[in-house]
N, C-alpha and C positions, 0 to 999 in steps of 0.2 A: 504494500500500500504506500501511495503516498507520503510524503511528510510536509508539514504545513512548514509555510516557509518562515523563518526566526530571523528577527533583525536585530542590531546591539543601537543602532543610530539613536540621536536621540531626537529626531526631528518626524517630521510626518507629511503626510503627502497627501493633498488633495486633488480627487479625478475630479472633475468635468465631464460627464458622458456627452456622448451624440448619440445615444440610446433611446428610444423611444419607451421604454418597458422600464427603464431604468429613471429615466426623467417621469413615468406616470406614477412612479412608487412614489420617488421623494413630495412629487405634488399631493400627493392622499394622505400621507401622512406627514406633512407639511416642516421633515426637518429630513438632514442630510443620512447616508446609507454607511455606516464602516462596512467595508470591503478590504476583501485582496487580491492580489493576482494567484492562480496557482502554478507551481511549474511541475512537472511531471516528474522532473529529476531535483531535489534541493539545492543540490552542487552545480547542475545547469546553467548559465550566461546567456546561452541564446532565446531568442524571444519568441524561435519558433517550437521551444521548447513545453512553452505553457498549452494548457488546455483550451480550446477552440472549440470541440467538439462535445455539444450537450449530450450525444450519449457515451462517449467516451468516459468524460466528467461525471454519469450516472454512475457507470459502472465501477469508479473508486472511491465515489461519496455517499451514496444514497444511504449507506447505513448511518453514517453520523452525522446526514443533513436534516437538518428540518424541512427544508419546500427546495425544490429544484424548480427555475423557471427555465423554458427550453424556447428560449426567442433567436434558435436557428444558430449555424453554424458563426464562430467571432472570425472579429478582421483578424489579419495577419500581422497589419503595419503596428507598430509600439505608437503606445503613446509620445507625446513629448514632455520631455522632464525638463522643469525650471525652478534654478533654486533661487527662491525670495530671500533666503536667509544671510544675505550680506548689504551691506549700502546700494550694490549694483544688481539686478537681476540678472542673472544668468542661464543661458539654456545647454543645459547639461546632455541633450540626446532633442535632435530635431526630429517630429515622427509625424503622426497625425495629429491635427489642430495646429491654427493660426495663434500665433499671439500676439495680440494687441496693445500696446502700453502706451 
């Protein structure tokens, strides 16, 4: 199985979806989602390494998940990461989304 992935950072990271399923939660219940990404290998780097596939993802969570929503196969492209946490923003991994400042 799996292993969930453990970080020591001491920072945090906020998504932004372009999810439609994902933006109709947060509007219902009208505050933000903790999440994470999962990656199939802990030790993994690549990004093609994460889970994509809601029945793949079934098949190594369903027992110690509470709800599985299956809103079809995820992108490939990574997010884009930007660290707020100095004077200067900085984009640490350019992927998917525009940033605007």
């Amino acid at each position: 199985m799996p292993k969930l992935f453990k970080n020591r950072k001491r920072t945090i990271g906020i998504r932004i979806p372009d999810n439609k399923i994902a933006l109709a939660l947060v509007e219902e219940m009208g505050r933000p989602i903790l999440s994470t990404s999962l990656k199939m290998d802990s030790e993994a780097d690549d990004f093609d390494e994460y889970f994509t596939d809601p029945q793949e993802f079934r098949e190594h969570f369903e027992k110690i998940t509470d709800l599985i929503i299956d809103g079809g196969m995820g992108g490939q492209e990574p997010s884009t990461l930007v660290d707020c946490s100095k004077d200067e923003v900085e984009i640490i991994r350019q992927g998917a989304g525009v940033l605007k400042v």
